[in-house]
Residue, then its C-alpha position, 0 to 999 in steps of 0.5 A: x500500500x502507498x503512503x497516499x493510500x496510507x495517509x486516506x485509510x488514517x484519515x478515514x480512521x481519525x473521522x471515524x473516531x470524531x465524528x460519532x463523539x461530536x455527534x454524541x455531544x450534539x445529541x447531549x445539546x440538542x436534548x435540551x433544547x428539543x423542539x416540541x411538534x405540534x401535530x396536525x389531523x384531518x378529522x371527520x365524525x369520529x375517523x381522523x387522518x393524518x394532515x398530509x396528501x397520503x391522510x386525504x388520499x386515505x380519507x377519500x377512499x372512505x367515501x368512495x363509494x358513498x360519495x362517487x361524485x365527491x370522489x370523482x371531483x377530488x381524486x384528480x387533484x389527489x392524483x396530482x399531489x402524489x405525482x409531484x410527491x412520488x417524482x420529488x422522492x424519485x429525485x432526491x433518491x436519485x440525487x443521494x445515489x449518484x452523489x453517494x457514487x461519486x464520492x465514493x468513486x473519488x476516493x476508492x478510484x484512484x491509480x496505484x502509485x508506487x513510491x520508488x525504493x532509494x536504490x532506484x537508478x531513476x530515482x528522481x524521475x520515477x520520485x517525480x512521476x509518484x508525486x504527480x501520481x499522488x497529486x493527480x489522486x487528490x484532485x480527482x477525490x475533490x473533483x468527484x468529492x464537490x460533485x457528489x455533494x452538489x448532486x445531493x443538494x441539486x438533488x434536495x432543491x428539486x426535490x423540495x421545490x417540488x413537494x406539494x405545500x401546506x396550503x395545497x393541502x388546505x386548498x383540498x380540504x377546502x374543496x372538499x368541504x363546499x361539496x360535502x354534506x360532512x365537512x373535514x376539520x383540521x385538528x391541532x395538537x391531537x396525536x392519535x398515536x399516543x392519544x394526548x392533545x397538546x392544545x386541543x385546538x380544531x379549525x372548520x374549513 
């Protein structure tokens, strides 16, 4: 092994050792200062959703055969919500794979280079050709390194620019509630997982 691949494997070694004790001290910090998430459910009669496209795709499919009409005007715009829902998670999947790829290619990708033994008659050249050997690996781990990260991120902003918005969301409801006869309430605070409410709160549309 070289001692440029040498100098990567101790490098990786020392991130392994640091990074789980620095992740442990953020997790100490961020125990005190935790964020309280208020939660939000779709609720009608005594059936209640989650707050979110996937909820209201559950809640219209109770009503389907109930209310085909209802149905038949709603169910587009779900559709629609969860195309733009499914191509943001196909982006984001697909900007961490190939970012995830080329960092990976960057590091594990370079050429051998073979440091020359001091009896080497062409000590200096072959001394020459190890250290532009070395540099040309570095240059490709921060080359592919950058792009991997800008892939993700690229990846994140696609992806978050093309989720759908709380306020579609309310949109829905709101049309859901001049064509039913029983009206959708959002519920703020209740957790029916853990059946506690923190502020009890309900909004009729």
């Amino acid at each position: 092994m070289t001692r440029y691949r040498v100098s990567i494997a101790m490098s990786l070694l020392i991130a392994g050792v640091v990074v789980p004790r620095a992740g442990r001290a953020q997790s100490e910090t961020a125990a005190y200062h935790s964020t309280v998430v208020i939660p939000e459910n779709l609720q009608v009669g005594n059936q209640r959703f989650d707050a979110s496209v996937a909820g209201f795709r559950a809640y219209l499919e109770t009503v389907k055969s109930s209310e085909p009409g209802l149905y038949g005007e709603l169910a587009p715009d779900v559709a629609r919500l969860e195309a733009r829902e499914d191509t943001a998670k196909a982006v984001l999947a697909g900007g961490i794979v190939v970012g995830l790829a080329s960092v990976i290619y960057g590091v594990a990708g370079g050429d051998n280079c073979t440091e020359p033994s001091i009896t080497d008659p062409n000590f200096a050249a072959d001394s020459q050709a190890w250290g532009d050997c070395n540099q040309g690996n570095i240059k490709k781990m921060a080359t592919f390194g950058f792009l991997g990260v800008g892939a993700i991120i690229v990846g994140g902003l696609i992806a978050y620019s093309s989720w759908p918005r709380h306020q579609e969301l309310l949109d829905l409801v709101n049309k859901n509630n001049r064509l039913s006869k029983q009206p959708l309430q959002l519920q703020l605070g209740y957790d029916p997982t853990q059946r506690f409410a923190f502020s009890g709160a309900t909004v009729s549309f």
